[in-house]
N, C-alpha and C positions, 0 to 999 in steps of 0.2 A: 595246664588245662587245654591251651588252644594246640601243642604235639598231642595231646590224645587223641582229640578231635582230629583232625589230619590224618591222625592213623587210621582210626575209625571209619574215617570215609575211604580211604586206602583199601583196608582189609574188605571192606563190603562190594566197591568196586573190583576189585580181585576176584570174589566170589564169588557175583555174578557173572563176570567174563568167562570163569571157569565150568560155571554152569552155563552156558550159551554152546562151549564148545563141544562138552558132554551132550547136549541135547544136538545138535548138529550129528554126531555118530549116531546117534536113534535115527534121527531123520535120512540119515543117505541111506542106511542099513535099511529101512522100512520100504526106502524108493527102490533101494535098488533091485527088491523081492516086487514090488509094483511093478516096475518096468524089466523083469528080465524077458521078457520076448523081445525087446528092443535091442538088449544091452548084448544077447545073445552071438549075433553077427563080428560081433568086435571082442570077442574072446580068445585066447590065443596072444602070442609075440609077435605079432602085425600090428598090434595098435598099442594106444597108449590112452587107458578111460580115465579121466577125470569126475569129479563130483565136487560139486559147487549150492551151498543152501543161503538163499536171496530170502531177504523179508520184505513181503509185496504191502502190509499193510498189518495196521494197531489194531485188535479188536475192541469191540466196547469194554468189556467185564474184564477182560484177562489172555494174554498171548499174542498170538501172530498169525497171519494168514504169508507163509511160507511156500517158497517153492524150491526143489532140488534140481538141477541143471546136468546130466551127464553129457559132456563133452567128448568127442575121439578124436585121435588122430594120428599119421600112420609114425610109424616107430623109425628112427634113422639108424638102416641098417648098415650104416658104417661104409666104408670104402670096399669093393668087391672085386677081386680079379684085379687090384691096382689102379680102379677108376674112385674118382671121388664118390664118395657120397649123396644123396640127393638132399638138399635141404630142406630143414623143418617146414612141415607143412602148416597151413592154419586149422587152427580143430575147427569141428563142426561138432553142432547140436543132432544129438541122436536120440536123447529123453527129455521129456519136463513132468514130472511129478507136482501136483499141487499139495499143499494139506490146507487143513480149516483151522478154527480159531482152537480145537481142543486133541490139534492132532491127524486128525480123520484123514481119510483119501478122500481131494474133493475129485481129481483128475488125473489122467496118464498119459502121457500125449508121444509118438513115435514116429519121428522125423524120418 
């Protein structure tokens, strides 16, 4: 009785982790059609874009008030002509997409 249990809790913690990471591809997919005039300048093999989905706060009823983070930064184009390399840079913030408690665009913001 007390291994079902255990599994039980197992398998449903599983399930929704699974769903969490599923909804996160909705979310950056959504932002990154929000924010492509931002995202726009960092396209190409110069840079290296990131996407990052933060949970800013619990709603009352149900979900999250979320936000997507697109991060760049320049790509290490290896040794050139026999010199070293430059080393990895620190990314920057170049997008922040909000959503609301059912989803929604609350904000677009372009660094």
């Amino acid at each position: 009785m007390r291994k079902n249990i255990l599994t039980l809790i197992f398998l449903c913690a599983a399930g929704i982790g699974s769903a969490f990471a599923q909804n996160d591809n909705g979310l950056i997919g959504k932002a990154r059609g929000a924010a492509h005039e931002c995202l726009q300048p960092f396209h190409g093999n110069d840079w290296i874009v990131n996407a990052s989905v933060n949970t800013l706060s619990i709603c009352f009823v149900s979900g999250f008030i979320q936000e997507v983070m697109f991060t760049a930064q320049p790509a290490n184009q290896g040794p050139v002509g026999g010199e070293e390399g430059h080393p990895p840079a620190l990314p920057i913030v170049i997008a922040v997409v909000q959503f609301g408690c059912d989803g929604e665009i609350i904000s677009s913001s372009c660094y």
